[in-house]
C-alpha positions as CSV (number, residue, x, y, z in Angstrom):
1,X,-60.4,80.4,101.3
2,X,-62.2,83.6,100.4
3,X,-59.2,85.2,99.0
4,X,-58.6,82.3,97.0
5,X,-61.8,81.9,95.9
6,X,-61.8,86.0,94.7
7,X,-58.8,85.6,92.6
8,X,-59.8,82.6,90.9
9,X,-63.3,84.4,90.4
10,X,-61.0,87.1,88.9
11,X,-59.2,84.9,86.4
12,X,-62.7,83.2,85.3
13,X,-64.5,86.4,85.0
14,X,-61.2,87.7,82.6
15,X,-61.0,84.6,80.6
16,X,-64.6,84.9,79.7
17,X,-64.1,87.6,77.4
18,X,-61.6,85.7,75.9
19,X,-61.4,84.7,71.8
20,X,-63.1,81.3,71.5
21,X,-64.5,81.0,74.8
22,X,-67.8,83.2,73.9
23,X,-69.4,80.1,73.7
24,X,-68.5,78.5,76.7
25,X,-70.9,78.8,80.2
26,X,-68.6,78.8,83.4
27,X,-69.9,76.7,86.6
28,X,-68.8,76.6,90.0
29,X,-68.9,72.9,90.3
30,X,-69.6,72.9,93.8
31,X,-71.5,76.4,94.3
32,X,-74.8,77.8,93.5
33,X,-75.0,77.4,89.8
34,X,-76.5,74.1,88.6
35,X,-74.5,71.7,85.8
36,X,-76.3,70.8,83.0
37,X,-77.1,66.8,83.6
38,X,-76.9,65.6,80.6
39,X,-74.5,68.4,79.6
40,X,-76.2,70.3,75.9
41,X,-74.0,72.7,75.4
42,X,-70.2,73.7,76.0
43,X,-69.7,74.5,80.0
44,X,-66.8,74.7,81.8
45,X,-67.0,73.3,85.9
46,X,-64.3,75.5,88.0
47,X,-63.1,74.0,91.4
48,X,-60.8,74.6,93.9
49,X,-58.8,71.3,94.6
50,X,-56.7,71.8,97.5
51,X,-54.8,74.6,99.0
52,X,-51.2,75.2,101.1
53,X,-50.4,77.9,103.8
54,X,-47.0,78.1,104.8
55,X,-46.2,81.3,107.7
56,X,-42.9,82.6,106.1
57,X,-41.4,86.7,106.7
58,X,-41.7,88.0,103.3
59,X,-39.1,90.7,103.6
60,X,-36.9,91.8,100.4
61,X,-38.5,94.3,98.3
62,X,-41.6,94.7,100.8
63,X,-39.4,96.0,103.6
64,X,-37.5,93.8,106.0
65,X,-39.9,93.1,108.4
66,X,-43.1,92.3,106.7
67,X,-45.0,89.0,108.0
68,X,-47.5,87.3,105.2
69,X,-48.9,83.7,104.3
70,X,-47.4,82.4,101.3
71,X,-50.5,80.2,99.5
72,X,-51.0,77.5,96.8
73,X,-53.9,77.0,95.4
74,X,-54.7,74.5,92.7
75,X,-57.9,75.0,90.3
76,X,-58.7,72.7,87.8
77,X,-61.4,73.5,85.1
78,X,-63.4,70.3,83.2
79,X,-64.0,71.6,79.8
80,X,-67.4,69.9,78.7
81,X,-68.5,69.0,75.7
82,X,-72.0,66.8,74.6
83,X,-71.2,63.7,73.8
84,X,-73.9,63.9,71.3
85,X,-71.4,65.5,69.2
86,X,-68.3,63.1,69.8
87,X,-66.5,66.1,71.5
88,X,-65.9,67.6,68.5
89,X,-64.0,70.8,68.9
90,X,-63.0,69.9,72.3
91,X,-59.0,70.1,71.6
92,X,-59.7,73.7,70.3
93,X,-61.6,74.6,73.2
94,X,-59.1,73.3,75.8
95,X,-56.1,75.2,73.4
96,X,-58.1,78.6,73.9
97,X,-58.6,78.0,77.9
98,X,-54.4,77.7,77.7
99,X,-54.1,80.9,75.6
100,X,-56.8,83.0,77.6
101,X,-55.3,81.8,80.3
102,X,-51.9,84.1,79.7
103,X,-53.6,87.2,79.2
104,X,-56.9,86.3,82.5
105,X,-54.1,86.4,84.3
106,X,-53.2,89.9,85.1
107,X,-51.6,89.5,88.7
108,X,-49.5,87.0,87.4
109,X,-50.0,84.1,90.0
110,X,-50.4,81.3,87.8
111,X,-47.3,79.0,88.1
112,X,-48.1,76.5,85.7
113,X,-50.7,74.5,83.8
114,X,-51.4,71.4,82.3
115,X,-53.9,69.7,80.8
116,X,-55.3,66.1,80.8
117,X,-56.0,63.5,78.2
118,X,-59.8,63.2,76.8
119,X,-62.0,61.3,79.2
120,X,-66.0,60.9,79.1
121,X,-67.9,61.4,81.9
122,X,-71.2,58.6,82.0
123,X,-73.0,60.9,84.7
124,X,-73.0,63.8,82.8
125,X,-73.2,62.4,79.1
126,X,-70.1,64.2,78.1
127,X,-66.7,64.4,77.1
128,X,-64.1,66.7,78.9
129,X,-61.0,67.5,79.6
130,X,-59.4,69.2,82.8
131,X,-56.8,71.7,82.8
132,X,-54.9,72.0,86.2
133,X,-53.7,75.8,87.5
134,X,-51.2,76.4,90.4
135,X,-52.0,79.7,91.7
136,X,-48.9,81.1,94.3
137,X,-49.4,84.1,96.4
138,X,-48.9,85.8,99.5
139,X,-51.1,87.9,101.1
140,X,-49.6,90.2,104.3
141,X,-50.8,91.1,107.2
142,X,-52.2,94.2,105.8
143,X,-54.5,92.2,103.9
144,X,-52.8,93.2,100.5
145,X,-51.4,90.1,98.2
146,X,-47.7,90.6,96.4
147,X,-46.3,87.7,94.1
């Protein structure tokens, strides 16, 4: 889970610097860092949803006897906004998670994304939206991930 937990660090800690995300404060939802209750401000709340581990030989263009875990990972991020201001903006906001999204990921182990419809959240006083990552890697025995 480490692993997992590094790369999707890696893609956060790229798509910060992204155009229209300046603005935006990135939260492990279930970490150290606290979530705004009511929420004041735009935040994004990363988690790691569920994983997969298949044992496969990797082979091909590795050489023909390399052994390595396959892994899928799914991460969802809830885009925040205060409900104060009717979520204005939120749609934008969500659109430049998607876009940053293409260049954060530099390995290129994001399979596919989606987002979800508007929702408000009564706990935290917000509205949000969640967009949904598949991350697929392997990582050999070596220790050293390939696509």
């Amino acid at each position: 889970m480490d692993r997992i937990k590094e790369m999707t660090d890696g893609i956060i800690r790229r798509l910060k610097t992204c155009p229209g995300l300046e603005d935006v404060r990135f939260v492990r939802e279930y970490g150290a860092h606290d979530m705004e209750d009511p929420v004041t401000g735009w935040m994004a709340a990363v988690r790691i949803t569920g994983t997969k581990l298949s044992r496969q030989y990797l082979g091909g263009y590795l050489t023909d006897d390399v052994r390595g875990d396959r892994y899928r990972a799914t991460v969802e991020l809830c885009v925040y906004a205060p409900a104060r201001g009717s979520g204005t903006g939120l749609s934008e906001k969500v659109s430049a998670v998607l876009a940053g999204l293409k260049a954060a990921d530099s390995d290129r182990l994001i399979t596919d994304i989606s987002a979800s419809a508007i929702r408000f959240d009564q706990d935290l006083q917000a509205i949000y939206r969640t967009v949904t990552l598949g991350l697929d890697f392997c990582l050999t025995e070596e220790g050293h991930h390939a696509v």
